[in-house]
C-alpha positions as CSV (number, residue, x, y, z in Angstrom):
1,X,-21.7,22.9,29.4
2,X,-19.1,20.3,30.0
3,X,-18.3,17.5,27.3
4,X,-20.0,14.8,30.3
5,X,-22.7,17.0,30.8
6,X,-24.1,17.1,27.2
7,X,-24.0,13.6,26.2
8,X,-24.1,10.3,28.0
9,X,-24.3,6.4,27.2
10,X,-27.5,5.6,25.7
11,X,-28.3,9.2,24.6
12,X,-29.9,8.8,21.2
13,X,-28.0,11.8,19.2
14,X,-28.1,13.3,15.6
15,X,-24.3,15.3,14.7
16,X,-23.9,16.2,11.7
17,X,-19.6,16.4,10.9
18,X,-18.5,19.3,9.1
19,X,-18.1,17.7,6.1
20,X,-21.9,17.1,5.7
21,X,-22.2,13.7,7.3
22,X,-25.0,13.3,9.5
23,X,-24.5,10.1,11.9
24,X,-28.1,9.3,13.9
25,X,-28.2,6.4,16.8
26,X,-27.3,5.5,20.3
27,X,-24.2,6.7,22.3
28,X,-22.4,3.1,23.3
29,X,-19.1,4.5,24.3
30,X,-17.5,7.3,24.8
31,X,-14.2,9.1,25.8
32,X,-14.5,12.6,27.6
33,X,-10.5,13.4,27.2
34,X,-10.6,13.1,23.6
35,X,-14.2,14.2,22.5
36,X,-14.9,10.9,20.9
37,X,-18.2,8.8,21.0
38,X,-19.1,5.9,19.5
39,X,-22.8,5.9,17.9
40,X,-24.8,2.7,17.3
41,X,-27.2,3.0,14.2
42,X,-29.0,0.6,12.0
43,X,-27.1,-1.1,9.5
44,X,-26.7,1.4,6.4
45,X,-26.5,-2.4,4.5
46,X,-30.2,-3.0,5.0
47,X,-29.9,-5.9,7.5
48,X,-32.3,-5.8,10.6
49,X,-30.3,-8.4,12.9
50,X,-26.8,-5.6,12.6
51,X,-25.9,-2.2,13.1
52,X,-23.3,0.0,12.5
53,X,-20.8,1.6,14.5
54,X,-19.5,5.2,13.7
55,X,-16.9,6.8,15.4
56,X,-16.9,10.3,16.0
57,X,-14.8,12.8,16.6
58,X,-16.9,15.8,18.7
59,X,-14.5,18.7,17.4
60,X,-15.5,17.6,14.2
61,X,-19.1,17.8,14.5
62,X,-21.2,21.2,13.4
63,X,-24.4,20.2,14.7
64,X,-25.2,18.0,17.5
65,X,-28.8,17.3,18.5
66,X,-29.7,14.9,21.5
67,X,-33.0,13.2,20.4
68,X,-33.5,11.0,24.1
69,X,-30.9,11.1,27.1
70,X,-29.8,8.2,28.2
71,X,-29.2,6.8,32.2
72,X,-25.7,6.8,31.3
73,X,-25.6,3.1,31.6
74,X,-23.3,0.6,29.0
75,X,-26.2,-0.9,27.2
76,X,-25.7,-4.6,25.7
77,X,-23.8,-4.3,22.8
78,X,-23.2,-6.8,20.0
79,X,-20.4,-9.3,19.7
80,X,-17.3,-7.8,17.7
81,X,-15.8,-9.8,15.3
82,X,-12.3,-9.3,15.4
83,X,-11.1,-10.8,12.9
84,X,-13.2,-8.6,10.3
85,X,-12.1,-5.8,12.0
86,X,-8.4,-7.0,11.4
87,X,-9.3,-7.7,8.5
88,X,-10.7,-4.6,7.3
89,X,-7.9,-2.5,9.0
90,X,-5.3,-4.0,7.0
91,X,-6.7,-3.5,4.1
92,X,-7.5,0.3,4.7
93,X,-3.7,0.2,6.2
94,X,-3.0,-1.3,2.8
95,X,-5.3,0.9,-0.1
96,X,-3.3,3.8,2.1
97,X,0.2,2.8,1.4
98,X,-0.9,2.5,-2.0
99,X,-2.0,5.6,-2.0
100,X,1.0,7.5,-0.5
101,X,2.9,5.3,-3.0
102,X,1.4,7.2,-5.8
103,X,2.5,10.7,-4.4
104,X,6.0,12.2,-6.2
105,X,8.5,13.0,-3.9
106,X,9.7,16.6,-4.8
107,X,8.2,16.8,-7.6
108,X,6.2,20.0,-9.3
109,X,2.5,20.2,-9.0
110,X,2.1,19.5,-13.0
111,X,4.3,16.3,-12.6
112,X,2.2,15.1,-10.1
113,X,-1.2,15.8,-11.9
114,X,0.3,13.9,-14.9
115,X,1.0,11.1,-12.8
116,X,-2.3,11.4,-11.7
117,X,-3.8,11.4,-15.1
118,X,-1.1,8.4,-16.6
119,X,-2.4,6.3,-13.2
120,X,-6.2,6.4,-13.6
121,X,-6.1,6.4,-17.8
122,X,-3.1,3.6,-18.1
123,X,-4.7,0.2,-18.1
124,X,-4.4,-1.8,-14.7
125,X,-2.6,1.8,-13.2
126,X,0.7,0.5,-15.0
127,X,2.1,3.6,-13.4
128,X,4.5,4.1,-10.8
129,X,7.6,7.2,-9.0
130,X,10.9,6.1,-8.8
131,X,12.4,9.4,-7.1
132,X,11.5,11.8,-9.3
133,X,11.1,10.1,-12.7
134,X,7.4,8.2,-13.9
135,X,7.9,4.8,-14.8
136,X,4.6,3.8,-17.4
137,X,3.7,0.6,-18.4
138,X,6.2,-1.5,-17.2
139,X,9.7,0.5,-18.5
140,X,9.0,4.1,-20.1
141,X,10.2,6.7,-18.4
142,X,8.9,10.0,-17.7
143,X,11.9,12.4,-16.8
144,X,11.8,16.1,-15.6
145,X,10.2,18.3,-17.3
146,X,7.8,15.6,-18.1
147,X,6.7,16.2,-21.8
148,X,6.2,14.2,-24.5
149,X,9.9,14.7,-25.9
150,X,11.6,13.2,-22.1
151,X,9.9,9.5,-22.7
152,X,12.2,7.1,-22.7
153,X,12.8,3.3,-22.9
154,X,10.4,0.5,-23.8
155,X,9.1,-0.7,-26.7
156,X,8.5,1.4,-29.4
157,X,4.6,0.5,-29.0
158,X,4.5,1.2,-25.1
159,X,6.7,4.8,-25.9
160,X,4.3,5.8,-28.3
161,X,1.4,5.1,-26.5
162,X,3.3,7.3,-23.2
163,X,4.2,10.1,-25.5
164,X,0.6,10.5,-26.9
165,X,-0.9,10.5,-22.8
166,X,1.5,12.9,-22.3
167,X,1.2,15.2,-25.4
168,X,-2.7,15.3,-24.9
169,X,-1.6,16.0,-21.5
170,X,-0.2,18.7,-21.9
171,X,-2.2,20.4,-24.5
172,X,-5.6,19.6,-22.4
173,X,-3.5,22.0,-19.7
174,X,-1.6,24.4,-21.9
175,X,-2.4,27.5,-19.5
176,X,-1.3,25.4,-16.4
177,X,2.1,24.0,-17.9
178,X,3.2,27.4,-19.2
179,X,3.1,28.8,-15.7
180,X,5.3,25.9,-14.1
């Protein structure tokens, strides 16, 4: 069965993704040469007057159930509003780039869970790469091979306070470090 034969807009559908995700509503778009619909279902936020809009890849779907099949007609679709859409895609663009941001280039496995660790226990995620080298609270630096005796710089307070995340580190993942 082709991709046009088994789905059409106004089909009501249930796919569940392969990640576990199960997405229930009414087909309002779709694109044959990429596999892609776009499902209209009630507002997850609990709103009557709104709906959501989920778009979904088909090769990503494990299960796909049509509940009604529609004429294949574009039904009346809400209003976007582009700028919350604009809106909302810069700051996904944004929480992204911060994300990538917080991945060490070149760097071992262990010095990038350590980061990992400093980043979410460090208040406000003081916690930063610059190449390879961790930069913690502000100005102490974390150099290759990233124990508790390569912290540099800073005030004596800050270094301390590196060293001891580092140390506890470290001995909270002795049989993982002694393999690196």
């Amino acid at each position: 069965m082709s991709f046009a034969q088994s789905v059409s807009i106004g089909s009501e559908v249930s796919c569940t993704t392969r990640l576990g995700k199960t997405v229930e509503g009414k087909i309002i778009a779709l694109d044959e040469d990429h596999h892609v619909i776009v499902v209209q279902s009630r507002t997850s936020s609990g709103g009557t007057s709104k709906s959501d809009l989920h778009i979904v890849n088909l090769t990503n779907v494990s299960n796909l159930k049509i509940l009604k099949l529609g004429e294949g007609q574009p039904t009346d679709t809400p209003p976007l509003n582009i700028q919350k859409i604009e809106k909302r895609f810069q700051e996904n663009v944004s929480a992204k780039r911060a994300e990538v941001s917080r991945i060490g280039v070149n760097v071992t496995p262990i010095a990038q869970q350590l980061f990992d660790d400093l980043y979410k226990k460090l208040p406000n995620q003081q916690c930063c790469w610059n190449n390879d080298v961790i930069i913690a609270l502000g100005d102490v630096r974390i150099i290759p091979p990233y124990d508790s005796n390569c912290c540099t710089g800073g005030n004596q307070k800050s270094l301390e306070i590196v060293r001891k995340y580092v140390q506890r580190f470290h001995n909270e993942h002795k049989d993982t470090t002694s393999d690196s």
